[in-house]
C-alpha positions, -999 to +999 in steps of 0.1 A: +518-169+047+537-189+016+536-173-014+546-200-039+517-208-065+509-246-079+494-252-109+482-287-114+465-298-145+446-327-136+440-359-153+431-393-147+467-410-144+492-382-148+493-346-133+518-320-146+535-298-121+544-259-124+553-243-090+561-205-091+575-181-064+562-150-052+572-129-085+557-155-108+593-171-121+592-211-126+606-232-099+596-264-108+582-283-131+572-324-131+550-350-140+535-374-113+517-405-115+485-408-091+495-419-059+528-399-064+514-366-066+489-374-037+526-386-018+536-347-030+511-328-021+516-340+014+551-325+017+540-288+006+544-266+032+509-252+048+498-220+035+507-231-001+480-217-029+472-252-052+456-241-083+434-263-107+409-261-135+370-270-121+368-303-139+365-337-131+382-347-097+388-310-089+366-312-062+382-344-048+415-331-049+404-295-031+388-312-002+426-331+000+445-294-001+423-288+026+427-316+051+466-309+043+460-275+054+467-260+014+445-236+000+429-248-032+418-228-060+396-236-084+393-219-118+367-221-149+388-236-179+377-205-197+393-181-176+428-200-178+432-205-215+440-167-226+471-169-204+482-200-219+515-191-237+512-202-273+477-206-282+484-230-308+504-255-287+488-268-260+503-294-239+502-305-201+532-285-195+516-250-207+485-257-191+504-264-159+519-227-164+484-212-172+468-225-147+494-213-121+496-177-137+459-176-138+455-182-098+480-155-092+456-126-106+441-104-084+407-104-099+402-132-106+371-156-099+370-190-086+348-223-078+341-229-048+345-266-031+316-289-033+314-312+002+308-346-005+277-344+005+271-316-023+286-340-052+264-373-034+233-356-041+245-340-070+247-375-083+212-385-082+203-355-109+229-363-129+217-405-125+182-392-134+190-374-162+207-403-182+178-422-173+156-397-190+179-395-225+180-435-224+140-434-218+140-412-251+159-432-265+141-463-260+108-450-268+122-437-306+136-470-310+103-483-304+084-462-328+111-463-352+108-506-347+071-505-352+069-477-384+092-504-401+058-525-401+035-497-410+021-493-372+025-453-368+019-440-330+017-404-317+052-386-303+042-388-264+049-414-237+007-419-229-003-427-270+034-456-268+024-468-234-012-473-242-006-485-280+019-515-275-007-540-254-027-540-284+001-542-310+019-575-291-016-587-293-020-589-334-013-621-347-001-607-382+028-596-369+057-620-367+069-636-336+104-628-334+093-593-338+064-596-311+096-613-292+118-579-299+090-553-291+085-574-259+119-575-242+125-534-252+091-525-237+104-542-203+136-524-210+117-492-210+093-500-180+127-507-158+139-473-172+110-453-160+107-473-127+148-460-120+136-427-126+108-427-102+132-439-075+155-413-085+127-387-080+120-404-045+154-395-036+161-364-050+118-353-034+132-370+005+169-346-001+142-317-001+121-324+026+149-333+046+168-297+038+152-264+055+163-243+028+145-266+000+117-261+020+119-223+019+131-222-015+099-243-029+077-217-015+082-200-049+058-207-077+075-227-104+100-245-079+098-277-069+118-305-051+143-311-079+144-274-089+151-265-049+173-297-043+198-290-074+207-252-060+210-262-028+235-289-044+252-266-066+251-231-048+251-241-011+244-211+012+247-189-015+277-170+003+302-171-029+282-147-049+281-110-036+243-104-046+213-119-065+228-103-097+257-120-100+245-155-092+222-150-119+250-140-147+269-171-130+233-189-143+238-177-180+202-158-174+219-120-182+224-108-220+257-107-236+271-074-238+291-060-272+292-024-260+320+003-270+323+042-266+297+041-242+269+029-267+255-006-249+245-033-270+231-064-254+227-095-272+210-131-263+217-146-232+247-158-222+240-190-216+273-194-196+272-213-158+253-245-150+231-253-181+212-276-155+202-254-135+197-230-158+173-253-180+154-260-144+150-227-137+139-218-173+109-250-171+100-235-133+092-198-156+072-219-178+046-231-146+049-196-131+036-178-165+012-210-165-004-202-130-003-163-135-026-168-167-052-189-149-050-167-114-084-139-112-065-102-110-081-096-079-062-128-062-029-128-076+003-122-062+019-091-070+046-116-091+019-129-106+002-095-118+042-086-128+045-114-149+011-107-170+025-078-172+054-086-187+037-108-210+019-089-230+046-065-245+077-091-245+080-121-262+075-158-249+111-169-247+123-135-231+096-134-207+105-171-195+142-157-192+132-127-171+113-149-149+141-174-144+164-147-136+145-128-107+139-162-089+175-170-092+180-135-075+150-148-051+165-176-040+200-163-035+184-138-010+169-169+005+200-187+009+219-163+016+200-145+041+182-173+056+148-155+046+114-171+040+098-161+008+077-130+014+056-119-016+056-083-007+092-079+000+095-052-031+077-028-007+104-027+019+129-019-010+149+010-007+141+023-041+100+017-030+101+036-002+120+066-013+095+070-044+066+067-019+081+098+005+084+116-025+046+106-032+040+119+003+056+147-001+041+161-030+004+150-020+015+175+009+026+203-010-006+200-032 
């Protein structure tokens, strides 16, 4: 197996070389152009570890170690700067080093390579959610337009949508104004029609995907919800359990703890803030639904989460709720499970405290 370690830090144009040898000493060091460094990479001997920070491109080039028979590793930018030499001077050339020295730790964690088909569907969220900032943006520039001219309308879509026919109506208002208002309310009408079709897309990924279709049998996930993990997390083979895919999620408090006093603080927040934020509205529905439910039908989730609710607040219940369906859905993924609402009660923990129950009704 080779031994000798690249570090790449990527760019657009120009890519900045450090290769190291099995006892971490600096063999080379370069700057390539583009197609040059895809012209190197070619001649690295098979086996060869190619380290790189997860940003943009990483992807591409990993899937390239990989047809070249290399062995890509992608790292969190995070995790490489604190073995950057100087802290204070940061150039490609350090990076490169970092990067290279990072790869070669033994604990350390990395990303694991999207497909293309991953980062294809990927693409529709990330197309959908710059519709939905330009649709907001749109809609305050259109309020903010129409305030100018004392017309005031309520902060929701509905109260715009159904106040402008009316407004491009009046005849007091000018008509290169009228004109204005016009053309940025069929802006904002194209807007919300490239959303829809963006929601087609992303709703026909799910139903076409068996493990969407599993994954959407918990309340609170829905085709984007289900579509976006699938995207992100694939089988969900690169976590270890449900625990750590949900720390990767940012849904686990920070800890300051010392001297074996634990202190936990607000949530991490670290991981994919997409995802995260998805999983976080999906709570919302689920505390929704567990409200309206009669306690003689709920689920037992459902009785869990009212619960919950009445002695933690709003925003921590919504966190604790996002965090036990992330742990849900890796076991889905990574088990190939169907949801089962009563799978607490083939838990190890369950049925040792029910022998115990057993036991002692016994001895009574």
């Amino acid at each position: 197996m080779n031994t000798t370690t690249v570090g790449v830090d990527l760019a657009k144009y120009l890519f900045s070389i450090c290769m190291m040898d099995s006892h971490g000493r600096v063999q080379f060091r370069r700057d390539f152009r583009r197609d040059a460094f895809a012209a190197w990479l070619a001649q690295l001997p098979a086996g060869t570890m190619v380290a790189m920070e997860a940003c943009s491109g990483a992807h591409h080039w990993a899937r390239r170690c990989l047809e070249l028979g290399l062995q890509p590793r992608l790292m969190a930018a995070q995790f490489v700067a604190p073995f950057r030499k100087s802290q204070r001077s940061k150039n490609d050339r350090n990076d490169a080093e970092a990067i290279a020295t990072a790869a070669r730790q033994g604990n350390m964690r990395f990303v694991a390579v999207k497909t293309v088909d991953q980062q294809a569907r990927l693409s529709w969220h990330r197309v959908r959610e710059g519709y939905k900032d330009e649709n907001l943006e749109v809609m305050n520039r259109l309020r903010g337009l129409l305030a100018e001219l004392g017309i005031v309308i309520a902060k929701s879509a509905i109260a715009l949508r159904r106040a402008l026919p009316a407004i491009l109506e009046r005849a007091d208002l000018p008509g290169a104004f009228v004109a204005a208002i016009q053309d940025l309310r069929g802006h904002w009408q194209q807007i919300q029609e490239r959303i829809r079709v963006c929601d087609q897309r992303v709703e026909a990924h799910a139903q076409a995907d068996e493990r969407c279709r599993r994954i959407r049998a918990l309340t609170g996930i829905g085709a984007l919800t289900s579509d976006a993990v699938v995207a992100c997390v694939g089988n969900g083979c690169d976590f270890k359990n449900g625990r750590q895919m949900a720390a990767w999620l940012g849904l686990v408090p920070m800890q300051h703890s010392t001297g074996g006093h634990d202190r936990l603080g607000q949530i991490s927040r670290a991981g994919d803030a997409y995802l995260r934020t998805l999983l976080i509205q999906g709570a919302r529905s689920s505390v929704l639904q567990a409200s309206r439910v009669p306690a003689d039908k709920a689920s037992p989730e459902q009785i869990w989460i009212n619960q919950l609710a009445t002695r933690m607040p709003f925003g921590k219940l919504l966190v604790a709720i996002a965090n036990k369906h992330a742990r849900q859905i890796w076991a889905m993924l990574a088990r190939g499970d169907a949801y089962d609402p009563h799978a607490w009660l083939h838990h190890p923990m369950t049925q040792r405290n029910a022998s115990r129950r057993r036991a002692l009704a016994v001895a009574a």
